[in-house]
C-alpha positions as CSV (number, residue, x, y, z in Angstrom):
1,X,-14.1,24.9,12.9
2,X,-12.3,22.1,11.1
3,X,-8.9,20.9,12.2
4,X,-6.2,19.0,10.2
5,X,-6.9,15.9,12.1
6,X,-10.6,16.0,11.4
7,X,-9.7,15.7,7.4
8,X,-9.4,12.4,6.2
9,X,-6.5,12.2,3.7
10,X,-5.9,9.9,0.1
11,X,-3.4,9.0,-2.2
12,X,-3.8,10.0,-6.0
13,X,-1.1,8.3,-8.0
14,X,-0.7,8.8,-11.8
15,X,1.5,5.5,-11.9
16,X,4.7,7.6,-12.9
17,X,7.4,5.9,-14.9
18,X,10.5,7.6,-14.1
19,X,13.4,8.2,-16.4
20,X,15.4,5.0,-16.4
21,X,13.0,3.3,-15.4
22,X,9.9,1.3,-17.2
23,X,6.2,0.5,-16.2
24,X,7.5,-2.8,-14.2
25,X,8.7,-0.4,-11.8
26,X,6.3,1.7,-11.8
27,X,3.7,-1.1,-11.2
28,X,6.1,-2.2,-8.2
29,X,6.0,1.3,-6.4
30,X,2.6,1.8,-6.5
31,X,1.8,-1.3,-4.9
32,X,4.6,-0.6,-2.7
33,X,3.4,3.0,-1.9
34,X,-0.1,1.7,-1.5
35,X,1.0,-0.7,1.1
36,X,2.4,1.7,3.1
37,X,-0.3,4.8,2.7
38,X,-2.8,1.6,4.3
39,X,0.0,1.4,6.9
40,X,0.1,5.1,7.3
41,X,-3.8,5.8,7.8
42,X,-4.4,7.2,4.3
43,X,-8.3,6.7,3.4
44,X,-8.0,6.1,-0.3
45,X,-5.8,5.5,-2.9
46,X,-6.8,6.4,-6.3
47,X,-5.1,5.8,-9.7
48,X,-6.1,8.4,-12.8
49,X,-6.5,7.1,-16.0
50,X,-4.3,9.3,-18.6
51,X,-3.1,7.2,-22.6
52,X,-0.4,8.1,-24.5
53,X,1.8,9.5,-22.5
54,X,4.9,8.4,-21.9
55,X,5.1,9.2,-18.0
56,X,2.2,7.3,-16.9
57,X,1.9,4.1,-16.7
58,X,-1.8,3.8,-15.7
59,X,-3.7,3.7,-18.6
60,X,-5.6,0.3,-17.9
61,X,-7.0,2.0,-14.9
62,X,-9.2,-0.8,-13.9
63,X,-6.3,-3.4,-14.1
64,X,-3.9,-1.3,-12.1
65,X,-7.1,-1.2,-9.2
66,X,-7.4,-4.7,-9.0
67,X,-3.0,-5.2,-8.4
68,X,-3.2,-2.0,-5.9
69,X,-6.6,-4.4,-4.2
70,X,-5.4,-7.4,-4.3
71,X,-1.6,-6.4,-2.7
72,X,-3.3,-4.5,0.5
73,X,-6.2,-5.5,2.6
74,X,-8.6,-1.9,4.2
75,X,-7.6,1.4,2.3
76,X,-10.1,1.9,-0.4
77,X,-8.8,1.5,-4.2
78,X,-10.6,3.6,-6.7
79,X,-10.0,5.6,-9.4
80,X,-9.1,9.5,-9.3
81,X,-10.9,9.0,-12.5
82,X,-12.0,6.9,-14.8
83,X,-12.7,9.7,-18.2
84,X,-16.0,7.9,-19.1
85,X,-16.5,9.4,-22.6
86,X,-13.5,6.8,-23.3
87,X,-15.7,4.1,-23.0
88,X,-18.7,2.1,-23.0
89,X,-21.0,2.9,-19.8
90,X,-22.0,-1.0,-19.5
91,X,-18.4,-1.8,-19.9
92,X,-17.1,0.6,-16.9
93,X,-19.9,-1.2,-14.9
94,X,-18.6,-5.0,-15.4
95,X,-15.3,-3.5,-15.1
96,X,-15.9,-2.3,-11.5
97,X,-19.0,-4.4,-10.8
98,X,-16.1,-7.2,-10.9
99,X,-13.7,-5.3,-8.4
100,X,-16.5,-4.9,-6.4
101,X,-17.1,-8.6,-6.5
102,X,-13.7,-9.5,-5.8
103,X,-13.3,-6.5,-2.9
104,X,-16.3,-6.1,-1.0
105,X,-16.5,-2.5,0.5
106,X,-13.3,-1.2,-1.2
107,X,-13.8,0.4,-4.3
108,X,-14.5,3.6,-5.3
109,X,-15.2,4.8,-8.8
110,X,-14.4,8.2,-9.8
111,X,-15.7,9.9,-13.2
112,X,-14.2,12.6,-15.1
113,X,-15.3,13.8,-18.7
114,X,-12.1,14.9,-20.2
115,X,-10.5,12.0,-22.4
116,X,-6.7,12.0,-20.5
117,X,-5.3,11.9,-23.6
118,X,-4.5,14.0,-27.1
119,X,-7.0,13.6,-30.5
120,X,-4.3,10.8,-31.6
121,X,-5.0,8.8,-28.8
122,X,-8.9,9.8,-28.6
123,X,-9.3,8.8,-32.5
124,X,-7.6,5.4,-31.2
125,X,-9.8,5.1,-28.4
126,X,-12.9,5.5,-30.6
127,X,-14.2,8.4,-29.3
128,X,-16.5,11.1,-31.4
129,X,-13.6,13.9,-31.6
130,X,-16.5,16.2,-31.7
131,X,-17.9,15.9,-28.5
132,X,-17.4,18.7,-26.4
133,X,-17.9,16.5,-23.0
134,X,-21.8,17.7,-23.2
135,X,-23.0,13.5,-23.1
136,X,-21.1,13.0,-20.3
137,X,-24.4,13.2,-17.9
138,X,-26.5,11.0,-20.2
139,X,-23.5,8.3,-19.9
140,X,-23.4,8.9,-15.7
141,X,-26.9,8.4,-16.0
142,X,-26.9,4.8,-18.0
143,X,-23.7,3.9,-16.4
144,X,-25.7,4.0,-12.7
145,X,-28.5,2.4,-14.0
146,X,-26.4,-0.5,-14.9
147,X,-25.8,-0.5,-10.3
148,X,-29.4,0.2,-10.1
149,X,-32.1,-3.3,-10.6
150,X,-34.7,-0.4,-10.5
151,X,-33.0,2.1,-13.5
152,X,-34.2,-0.3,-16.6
153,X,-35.3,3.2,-17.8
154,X,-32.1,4.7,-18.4
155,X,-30.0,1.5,-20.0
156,X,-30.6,0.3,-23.1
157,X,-33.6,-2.5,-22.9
158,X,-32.5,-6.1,-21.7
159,X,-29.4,-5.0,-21.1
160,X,-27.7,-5.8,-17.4
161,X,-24.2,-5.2,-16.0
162,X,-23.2,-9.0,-14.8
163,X,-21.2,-8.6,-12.2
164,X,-22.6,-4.7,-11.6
165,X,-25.8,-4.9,-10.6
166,X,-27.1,-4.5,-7.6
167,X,-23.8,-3.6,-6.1
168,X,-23.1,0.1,-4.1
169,X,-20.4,0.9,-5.6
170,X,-19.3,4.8,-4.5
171,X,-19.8,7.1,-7.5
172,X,-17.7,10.3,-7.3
173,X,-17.7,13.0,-9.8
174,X,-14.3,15.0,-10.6
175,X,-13.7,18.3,-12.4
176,X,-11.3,21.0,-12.9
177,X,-14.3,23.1,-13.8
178,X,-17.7,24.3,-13.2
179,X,-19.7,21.4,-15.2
180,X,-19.2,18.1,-12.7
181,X,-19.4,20.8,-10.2
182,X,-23.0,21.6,-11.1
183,X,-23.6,18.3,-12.3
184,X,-22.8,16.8,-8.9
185,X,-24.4,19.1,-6.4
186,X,-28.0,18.3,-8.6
187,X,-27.2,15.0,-8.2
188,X,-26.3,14.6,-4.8
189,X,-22.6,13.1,-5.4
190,X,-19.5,13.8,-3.7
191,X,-17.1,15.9,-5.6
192,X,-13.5,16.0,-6.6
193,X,-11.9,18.8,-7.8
194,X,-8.3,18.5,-9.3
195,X,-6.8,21.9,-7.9
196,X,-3.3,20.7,-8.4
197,X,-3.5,21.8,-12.4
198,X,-6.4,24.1,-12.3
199,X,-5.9,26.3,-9.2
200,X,-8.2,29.5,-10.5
201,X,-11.4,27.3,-10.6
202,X,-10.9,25.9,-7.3
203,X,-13.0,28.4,-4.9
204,X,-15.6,28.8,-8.2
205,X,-16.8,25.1,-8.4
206,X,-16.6,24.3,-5.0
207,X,-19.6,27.3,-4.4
208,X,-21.5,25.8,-7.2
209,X,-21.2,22.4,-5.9
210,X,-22.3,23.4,-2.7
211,X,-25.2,26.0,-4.0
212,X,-26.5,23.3,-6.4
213,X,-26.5,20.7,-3.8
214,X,-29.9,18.6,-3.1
215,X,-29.9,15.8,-0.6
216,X,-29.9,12.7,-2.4
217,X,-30.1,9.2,-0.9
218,X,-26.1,8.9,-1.6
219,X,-25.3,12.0,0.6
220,X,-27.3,14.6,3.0
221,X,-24.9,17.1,2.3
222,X,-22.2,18.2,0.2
223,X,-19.1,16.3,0.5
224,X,-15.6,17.9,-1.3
225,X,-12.2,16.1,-2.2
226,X,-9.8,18.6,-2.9
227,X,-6.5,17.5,-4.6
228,X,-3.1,19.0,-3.7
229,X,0.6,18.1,-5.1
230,X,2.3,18.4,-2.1
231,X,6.3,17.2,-1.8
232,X,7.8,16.9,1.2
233,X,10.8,16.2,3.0
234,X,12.9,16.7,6.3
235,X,14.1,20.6,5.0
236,X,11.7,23.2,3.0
237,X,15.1,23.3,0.4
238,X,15.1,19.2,0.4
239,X,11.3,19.6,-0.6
240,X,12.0,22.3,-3.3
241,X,14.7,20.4,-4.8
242,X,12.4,17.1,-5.2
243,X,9.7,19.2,-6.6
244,X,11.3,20.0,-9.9
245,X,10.5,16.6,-11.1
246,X,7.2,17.5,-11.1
247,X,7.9,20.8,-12.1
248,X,10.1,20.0,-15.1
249,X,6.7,17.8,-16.2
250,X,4.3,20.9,-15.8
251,X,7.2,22.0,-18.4
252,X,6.5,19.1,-20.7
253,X,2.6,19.8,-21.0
254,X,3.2,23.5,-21.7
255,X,5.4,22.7,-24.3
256,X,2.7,20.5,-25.6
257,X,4.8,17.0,-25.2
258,X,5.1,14.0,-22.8
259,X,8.5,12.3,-21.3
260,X,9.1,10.1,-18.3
261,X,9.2,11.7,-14.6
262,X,13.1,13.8,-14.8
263,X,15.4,13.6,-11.8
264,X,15.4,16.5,-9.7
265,X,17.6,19.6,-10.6
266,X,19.4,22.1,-8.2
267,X,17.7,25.0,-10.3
268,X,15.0,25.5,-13.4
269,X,17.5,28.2,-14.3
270,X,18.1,27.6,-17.9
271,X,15.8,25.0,-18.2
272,X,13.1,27.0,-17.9
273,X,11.7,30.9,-19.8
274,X,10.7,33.7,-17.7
275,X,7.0,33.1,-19.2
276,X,7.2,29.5,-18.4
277,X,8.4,30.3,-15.0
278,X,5.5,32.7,-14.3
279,X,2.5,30.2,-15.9
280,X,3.6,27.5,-14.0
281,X,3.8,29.3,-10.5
282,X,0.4,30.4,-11.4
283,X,-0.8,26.8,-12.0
284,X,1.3,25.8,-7.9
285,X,-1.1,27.6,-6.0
286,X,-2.5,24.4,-4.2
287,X,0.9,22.4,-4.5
288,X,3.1,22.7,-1.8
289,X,7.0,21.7,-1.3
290,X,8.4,22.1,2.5
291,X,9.2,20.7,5.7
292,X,6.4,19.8,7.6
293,X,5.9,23.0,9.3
294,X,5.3,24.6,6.3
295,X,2.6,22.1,5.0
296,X,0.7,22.5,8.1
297,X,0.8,26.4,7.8
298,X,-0.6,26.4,4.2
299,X,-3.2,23.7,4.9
300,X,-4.5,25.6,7.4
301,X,-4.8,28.2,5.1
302,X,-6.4,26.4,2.3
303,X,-8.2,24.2,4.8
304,X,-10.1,27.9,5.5
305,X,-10.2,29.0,2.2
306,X,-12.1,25.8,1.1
307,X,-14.1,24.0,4.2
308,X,-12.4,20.6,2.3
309,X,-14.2,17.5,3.9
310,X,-10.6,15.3,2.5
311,X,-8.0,16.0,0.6
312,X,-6.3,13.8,-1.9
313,X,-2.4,14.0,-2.0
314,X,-0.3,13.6,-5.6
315,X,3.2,13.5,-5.2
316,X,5.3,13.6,-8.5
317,X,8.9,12.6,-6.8
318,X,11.5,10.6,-8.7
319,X,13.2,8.9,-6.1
320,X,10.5,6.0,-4.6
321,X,12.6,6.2,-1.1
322,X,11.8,10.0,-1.4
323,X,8.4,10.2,-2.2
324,X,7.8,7.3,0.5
325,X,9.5,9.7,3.0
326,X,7.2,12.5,1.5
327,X,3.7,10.7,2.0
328,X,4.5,9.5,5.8
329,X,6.3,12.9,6.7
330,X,2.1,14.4,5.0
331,X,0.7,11.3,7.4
332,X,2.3,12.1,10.6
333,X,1.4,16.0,10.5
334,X,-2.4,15.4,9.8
335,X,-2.7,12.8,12.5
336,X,-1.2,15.3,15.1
């Protein structure tokens, strides 16, 4: 049976620009955060593209890769994901072909299907507002032809990814549903699932990754990231406290608008309804706020319910010092 030690454990980081602050800072405490998660024995550290929100300061994904690169020298960079349907498939492939290039061995590209943004922002981005996310495999299929000098077959004719080709650049596919599942266990990819927003499809698409599954020559067997928002701190009340930043933006998205990353409150209480209460503890299954004790008792638990091969850590805290504190307090328990 697994351990905690035997996972290996990343960093996801949605660049948050805290109220007060701008994306300067925000730019600053990733790379900061990122030095110390290499420091710290974190395998990964992943950056998710998102667009017109307010909050989030890493919409250039691929840019914010190459700072995060460039400022540390082992952990791998990579993106936790890149939405694909926002973009041209050769493009994506220069993009990372390049990172690749410029660090050998260190980056990882993650694809999700979803745009990361509302229609507004789609319609700027020049996507088709009808698609439905249904061309996302005959884009995964061009875009790895473009890393393939064998896949001519699936990229338009004469066309090459310069830098790209040639290069093994790790392909992982993320979901918060059944569809990358499937579409990853046929293909023989590693999968992500994002069970910090959609907790009820967790246990779902990890069986159909795994029943789907054929041996490919990227992996023998299946191989699951599962992502957890997990706050903590030296007292299980110290964690709670901290965690309703992150809560207070659940809030935002329910409510169907963006805002910067909020300080921490004493109590939702009055900031919050009863339904909004209830929807969003239904939506905290796999995020956890505690002391470290705590943590280890529920990854255990979710550990068994999931047979995770990693997990991948967000941590929405306001306070950089704080969410430092937070990722090195999650280090030292799973290298016991």
């Amino acid at each position: 049976m697994k351990q905690l030690h035997d996972i290996p454990f990343s960093v996801l980081d949605l660049a948050p620009i805290r109220e007060g602050g701008t994306a300067a800072d925000s730019f600053h405490n990733t790379l900061d955060l990122a030095r110390h998660a290499e420091k710290w024995g974190y395998n990964r550290y992943w950056l998710a593209e998102h667009h017109n929100m307010t909050g989030i300061a890493s919409s250039a994904t691929s840019v914010v890769i190459g700072h995060v690169a460039a400022g540390t020298n082992t952990i791998r960079v990579g993106s936790g994901g890149i939405m694909l349907s926002n973009h041209a498939p050769l493009m994506i492939a220069e993009q990372f072909g390049t990172l690749e290039s410029l660090y050998p061995g260190r980056i990882d590209l993650g694809l999700g299907r979803a745009p990361g943004s509302d229609q507004a922002a789609a319609r700027a981005l020049r996507r088709g507002l009808g698609s439905d996310g249904s061309e996302f495999p005959e884009q995964l299929s061009e875009l790895r032809a473009y890393f393939d000098p064998e896949g001519s077959a699936s990229r338009p004719a004469g066309v090459r990814a310069v830098p790209g080709e040639g290069l093994n650049i790790p392909i992982w596919l993320l979901g918060s549903s059944g569809f990358s599942a499937q579409l990853a266990g046929q293909l023989g990819l590693p999968f992500a699932f994002a069970s910090h927003f959609a907790p009820d499809y967790l246990l779902p698409a990890l069986h159909l990754y795994r029943t789907s599954f054929k041996p490919s020559a990227v992996l023998d067997k299946p191989y699951v990231m599962v992502g957890l928002g997990i706050t903590a701190a030296d007292t299980v009340e110290e964690a709670r406290r901290l965690a309703t930043s992150q809560q207070q933006q659940f809030l935002n998205i329910i409510r169907g608008r963006t805002g910067k990353l909020q300080p921490p409150v004493d109590s939702l209480d009055g900031i919050w309804t009863s339904q909004e209460k209830a929807l969003l503890m239904s939506k905290q299954q796999y995020s956890i706020a505690g002391d470290q004790a705590l943590i280890e008792e529920r990854l255990l638990q979710i550990l068994e319910e999931t047979g995770a091969d990693e997990w991948i850590i967000a941590s929405q805290i306001y306070d950089h010092p704080a969410r430092l504190h937070s990722y090195e307090l999650v280090a030292d328990l799973l290298k016991k």
